[in-house]
C-alpha positions as CSV (number, residue, x, y, z in Angstrom):
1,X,0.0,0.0,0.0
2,X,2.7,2.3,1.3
3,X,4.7,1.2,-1.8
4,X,2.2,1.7,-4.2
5,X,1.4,5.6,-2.9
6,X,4.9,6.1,-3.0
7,X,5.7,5.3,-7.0
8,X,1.8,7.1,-7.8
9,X,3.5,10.4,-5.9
10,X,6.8,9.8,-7.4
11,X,5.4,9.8,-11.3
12,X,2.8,12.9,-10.2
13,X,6.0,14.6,-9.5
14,X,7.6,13.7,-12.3
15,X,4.8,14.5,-14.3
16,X,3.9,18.4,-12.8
17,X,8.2,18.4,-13.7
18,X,7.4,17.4,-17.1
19,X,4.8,19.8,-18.0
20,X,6.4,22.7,-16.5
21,X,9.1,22.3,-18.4
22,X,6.9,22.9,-21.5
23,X,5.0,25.5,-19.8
24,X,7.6,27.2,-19.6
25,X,8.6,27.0,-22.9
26,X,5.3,28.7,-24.0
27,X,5.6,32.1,-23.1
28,X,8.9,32.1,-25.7
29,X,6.5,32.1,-28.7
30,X,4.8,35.0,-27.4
31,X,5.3,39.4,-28.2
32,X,6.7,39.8,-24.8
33,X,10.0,41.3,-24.0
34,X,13.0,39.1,-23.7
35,X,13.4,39.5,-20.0
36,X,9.7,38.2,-18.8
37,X,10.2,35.8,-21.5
38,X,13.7,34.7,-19.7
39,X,12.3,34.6,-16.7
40,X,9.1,32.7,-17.3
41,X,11.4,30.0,-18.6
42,X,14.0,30.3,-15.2
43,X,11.6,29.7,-13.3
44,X,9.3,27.1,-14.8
45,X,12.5,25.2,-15.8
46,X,13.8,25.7,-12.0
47,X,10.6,24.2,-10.7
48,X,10.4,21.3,-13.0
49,X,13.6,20.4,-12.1
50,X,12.7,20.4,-8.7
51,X,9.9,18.5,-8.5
52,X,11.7,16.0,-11.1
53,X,14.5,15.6,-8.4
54,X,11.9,15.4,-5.8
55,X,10.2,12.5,-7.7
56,X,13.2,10.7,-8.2
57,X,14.4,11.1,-4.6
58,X,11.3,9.1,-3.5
59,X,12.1,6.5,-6.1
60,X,16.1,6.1,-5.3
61,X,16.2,7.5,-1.4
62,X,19.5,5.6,-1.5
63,X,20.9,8.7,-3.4
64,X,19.5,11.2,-1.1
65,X,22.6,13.0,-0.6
66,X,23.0,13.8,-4.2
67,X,19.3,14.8,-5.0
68,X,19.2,17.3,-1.9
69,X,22.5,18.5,-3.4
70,X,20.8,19.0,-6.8
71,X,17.8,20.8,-5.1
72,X,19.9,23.2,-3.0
73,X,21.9,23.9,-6.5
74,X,19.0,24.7,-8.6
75,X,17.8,27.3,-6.0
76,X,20.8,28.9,-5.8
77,X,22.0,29.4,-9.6
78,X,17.8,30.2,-10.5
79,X,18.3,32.6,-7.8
80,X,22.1,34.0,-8.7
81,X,21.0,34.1,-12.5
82,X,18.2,36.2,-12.0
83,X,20.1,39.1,-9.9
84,X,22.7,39.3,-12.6
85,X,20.2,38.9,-15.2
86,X,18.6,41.9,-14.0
87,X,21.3,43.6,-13.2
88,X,23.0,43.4,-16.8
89,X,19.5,44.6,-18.2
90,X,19.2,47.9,-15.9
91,X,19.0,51.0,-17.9
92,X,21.3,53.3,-15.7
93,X,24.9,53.9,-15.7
94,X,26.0,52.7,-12.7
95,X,26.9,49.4,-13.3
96,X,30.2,49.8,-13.6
């Protein structure tokens, strides 16, 4: 029972990863600008990944130091992208 709850939540993870991955693909077809395009797919990316590592850390818990690691790496680069993202994109002059 526990088992079979288990592998139904892993592939729902894995699933939601899946399609937010494309979902965050969509938004590049559309007349937006370049950054809200950019960061539509950061982010949906970023949480795809996550629950895609999340899925497969309740289908291999053996490997749970490596998954947590992968987790704690996505939500730092996502993060560390976006500042300098934003920062390269400012309009004033004092970036230098």
């Amino acid at each position: 029972m526990i088992n079979a709850l288990t592998n139904s939540l892993s592939y729902g993870l894995i699933g939601i990863g899946i399609v937010l991955w494309f979902w965050g693909t969509w938004p590049l077809l559309g007349h937006r600008s370049v950054l809200f395009k950019l960061h539509s797919l950061s982010v949906a990316d970023t949480l795809g990944s996550m629950a895609i590592t999340l899925g497969l850390l309740l289908r291999i818990p053996r490997e749970w130091p490596l998954l947590v690691l992968a987790l704690i790496s996505l939500a730092i680069w996502n993060t560390v992208l976006g500042y300098v993202l934003a920062y390269c994109s400012s309009q004033g002059e004092d970036n230098a």
